[in-house]
C-alpha positions as CSV (number, residue, x, y, z in Angstrom):
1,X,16.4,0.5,26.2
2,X,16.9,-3.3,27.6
3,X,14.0,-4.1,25.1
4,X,14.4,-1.6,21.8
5,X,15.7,-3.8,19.4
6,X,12.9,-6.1,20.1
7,X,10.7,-3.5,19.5
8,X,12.0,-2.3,17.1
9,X,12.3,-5.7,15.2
10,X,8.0,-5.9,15.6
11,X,8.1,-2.7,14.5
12,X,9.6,-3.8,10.4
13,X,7.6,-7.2,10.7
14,X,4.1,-5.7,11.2
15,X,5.4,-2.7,9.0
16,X,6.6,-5.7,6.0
17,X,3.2,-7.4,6.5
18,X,0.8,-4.4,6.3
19,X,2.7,-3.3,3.2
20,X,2.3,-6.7,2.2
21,X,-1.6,-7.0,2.7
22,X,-1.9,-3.7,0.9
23,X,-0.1,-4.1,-1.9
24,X,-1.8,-8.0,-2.6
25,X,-5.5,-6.4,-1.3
26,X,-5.4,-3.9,-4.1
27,X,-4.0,-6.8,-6.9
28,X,-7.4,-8.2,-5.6
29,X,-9.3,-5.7,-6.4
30,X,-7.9,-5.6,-9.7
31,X,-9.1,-9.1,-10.3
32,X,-12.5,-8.6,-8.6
33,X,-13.4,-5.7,-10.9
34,X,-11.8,-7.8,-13.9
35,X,-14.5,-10.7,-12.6
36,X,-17.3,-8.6,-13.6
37,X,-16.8,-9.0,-17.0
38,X,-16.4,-12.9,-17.3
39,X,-20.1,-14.7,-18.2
40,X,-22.3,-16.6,-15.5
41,X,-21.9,-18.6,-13.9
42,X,-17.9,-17.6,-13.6
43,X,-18.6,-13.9,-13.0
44,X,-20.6,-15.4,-9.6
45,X,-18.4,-17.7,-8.5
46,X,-15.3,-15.6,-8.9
47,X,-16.6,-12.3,-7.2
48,X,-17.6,-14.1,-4.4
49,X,-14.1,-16.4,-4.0
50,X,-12.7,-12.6,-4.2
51,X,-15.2,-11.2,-2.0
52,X,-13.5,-14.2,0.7
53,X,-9.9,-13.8,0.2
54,X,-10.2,-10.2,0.3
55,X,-11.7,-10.0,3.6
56,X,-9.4,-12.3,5.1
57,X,-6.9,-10.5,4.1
58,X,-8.0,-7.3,4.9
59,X,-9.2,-8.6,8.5
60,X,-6.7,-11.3,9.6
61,X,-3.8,-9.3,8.0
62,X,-3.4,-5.9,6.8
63,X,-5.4,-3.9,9.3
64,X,-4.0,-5.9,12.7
65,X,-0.4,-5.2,10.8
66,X,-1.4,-1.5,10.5
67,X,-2.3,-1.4,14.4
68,X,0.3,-3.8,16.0
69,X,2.7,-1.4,13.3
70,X,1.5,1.8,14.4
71,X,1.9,0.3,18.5
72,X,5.0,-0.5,18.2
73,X,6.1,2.6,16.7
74,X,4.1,4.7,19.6
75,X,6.7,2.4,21.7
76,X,9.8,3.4,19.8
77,X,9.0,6.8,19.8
78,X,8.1,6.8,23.8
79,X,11.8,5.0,24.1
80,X,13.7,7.8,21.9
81,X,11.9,11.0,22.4
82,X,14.5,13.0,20.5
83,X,13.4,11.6,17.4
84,X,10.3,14.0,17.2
85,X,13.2,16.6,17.2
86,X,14.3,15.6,14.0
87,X,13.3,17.1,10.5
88,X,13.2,13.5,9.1
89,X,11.0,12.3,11.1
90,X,9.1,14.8,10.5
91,X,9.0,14.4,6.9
92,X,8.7,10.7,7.5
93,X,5.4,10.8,9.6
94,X,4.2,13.4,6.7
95,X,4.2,9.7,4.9
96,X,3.2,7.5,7.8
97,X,0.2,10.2,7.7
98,X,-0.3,9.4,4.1
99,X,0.2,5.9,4.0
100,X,-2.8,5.7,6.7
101,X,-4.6,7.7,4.2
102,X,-4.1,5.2,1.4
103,X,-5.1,2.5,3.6
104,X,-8.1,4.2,4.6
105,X,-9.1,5.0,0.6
106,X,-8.2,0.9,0.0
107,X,-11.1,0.1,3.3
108,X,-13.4,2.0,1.1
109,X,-13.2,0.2,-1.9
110,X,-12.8,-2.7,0.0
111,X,-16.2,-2.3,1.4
112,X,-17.5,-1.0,-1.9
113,X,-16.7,-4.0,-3.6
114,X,-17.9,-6.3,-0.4
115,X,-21.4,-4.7,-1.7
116,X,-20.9,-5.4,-5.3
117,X,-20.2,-1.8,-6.3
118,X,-17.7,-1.4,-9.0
119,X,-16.8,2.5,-8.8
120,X,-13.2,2.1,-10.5
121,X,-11.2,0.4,-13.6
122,X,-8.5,-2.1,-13.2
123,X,-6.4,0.7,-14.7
124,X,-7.0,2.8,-12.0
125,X,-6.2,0.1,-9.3
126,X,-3.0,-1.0,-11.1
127,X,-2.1,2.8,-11.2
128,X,-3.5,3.0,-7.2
129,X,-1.0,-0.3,-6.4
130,X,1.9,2.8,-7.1
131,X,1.0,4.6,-4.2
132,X,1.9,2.5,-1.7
133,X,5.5,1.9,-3.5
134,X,6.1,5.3,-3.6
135,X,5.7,5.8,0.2
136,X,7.2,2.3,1.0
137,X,10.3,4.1,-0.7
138,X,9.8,7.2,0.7
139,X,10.1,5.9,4.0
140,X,12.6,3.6,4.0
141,X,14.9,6.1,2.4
142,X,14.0,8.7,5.2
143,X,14.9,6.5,8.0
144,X,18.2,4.6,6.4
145,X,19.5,8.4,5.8
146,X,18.6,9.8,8.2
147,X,18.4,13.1,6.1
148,X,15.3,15.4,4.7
149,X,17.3,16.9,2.7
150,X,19.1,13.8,0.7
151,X,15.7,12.6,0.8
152,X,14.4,14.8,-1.6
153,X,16.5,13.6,-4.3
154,X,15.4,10.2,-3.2
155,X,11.8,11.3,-3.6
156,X,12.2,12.9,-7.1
157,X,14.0,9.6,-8.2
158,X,11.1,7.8,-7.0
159,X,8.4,9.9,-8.7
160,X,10.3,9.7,-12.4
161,X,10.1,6.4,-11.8
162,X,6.8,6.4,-11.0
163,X,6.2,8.4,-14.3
164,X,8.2,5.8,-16.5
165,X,6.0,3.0,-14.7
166,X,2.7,4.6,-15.9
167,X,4.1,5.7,-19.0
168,X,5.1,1.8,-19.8
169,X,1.5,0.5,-18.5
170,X,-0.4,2.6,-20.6
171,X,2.3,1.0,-23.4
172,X,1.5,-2.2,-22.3
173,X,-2.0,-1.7,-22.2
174,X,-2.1,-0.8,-26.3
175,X,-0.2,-3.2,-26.8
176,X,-2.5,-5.4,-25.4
177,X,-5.7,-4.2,-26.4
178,X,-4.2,-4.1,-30.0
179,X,-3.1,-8.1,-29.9
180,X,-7.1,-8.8,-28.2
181,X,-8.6,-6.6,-31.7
């Protein structure tokens, strides 16, 4: 127990800068796939400066955050047993599940767009960025209270919001396209 709060304290850094690397990786995907549509010799130069900064990222960042993360919570939970007891954390490594899930989804498109695939729309990466808010939220929630329950209402709040964040990009978005026409 000597050393928990230090553990716990790597624990939120790696846990801040994997949530960090996955919200800026998918931001770069966004501009990637909005690089395809510039003229040569832009288009080239700009995919591959992309190409760079999101392998860096991906590799000097957000996956050894996601493993020095997911150690030091192995640690925590070998220090306080009893947590595995409890419905929240239950409910919270539902999300930890899920967040690896996302992270896995973002290594594929990662590696799709290393290869100069272009499989989805900067909509749907804007829209994808979401995701990882929503369980960033979920979770923090979930361990402050303590509480499955009270999380629920949490959850809900998260997800209208959510819903009025869509609604007002797809606003933006015609509003947009209208000023471009």
């Amino acid at each position: 127990m000597e050393y928990y709060n230090y553990i716990k304290s790597l624990h939120l850094i790696f846990i801040i800068t994997w949530f960090a690397g996955l919200f800026y990786i998918v931001r770069l995907f966004v501009y990637h796939i909005e690089a395809n549509d510039k003229p040569s010799p832009e288009k080239e130069i700009l995919i591959k400066q992309y190409q760079l900064m999101s392998y860096r990222l991906w590799y000097i960042i957000t996956w050894p955050s996601a493993v020095l993360a997911t150690i030091f919570a192995v640690m925590l939970l070998i220090l306080m047993p009893g947590w595995l007891n409890e419905s929240w954390m239950h409910v919270k490594l539902a999300f930890v599940l899920l967040l690896f899930l996302y992270h896995l989804k973002c290594h594929r498109i990662f590696k799709q767009l290393q290869r100069g695939e272009v499989k989805h729309t900067t909509g749907f990466m804007r829209l994808w960025n979401e995701g990882a808010t929503i369980i960033l939220f979920a979770v923090v929630f979930l361990v402050i209270l303590k509480n499955a329950v009270n999380w629920i209402y949490g959850v809900v709040g998260i997800i209208l919001f959510s819903i009025l964040l869509m609604l007002g990009y797809k606003f933006y978005k015609r509003i947009r396209e209208k000023n471009n026409s």
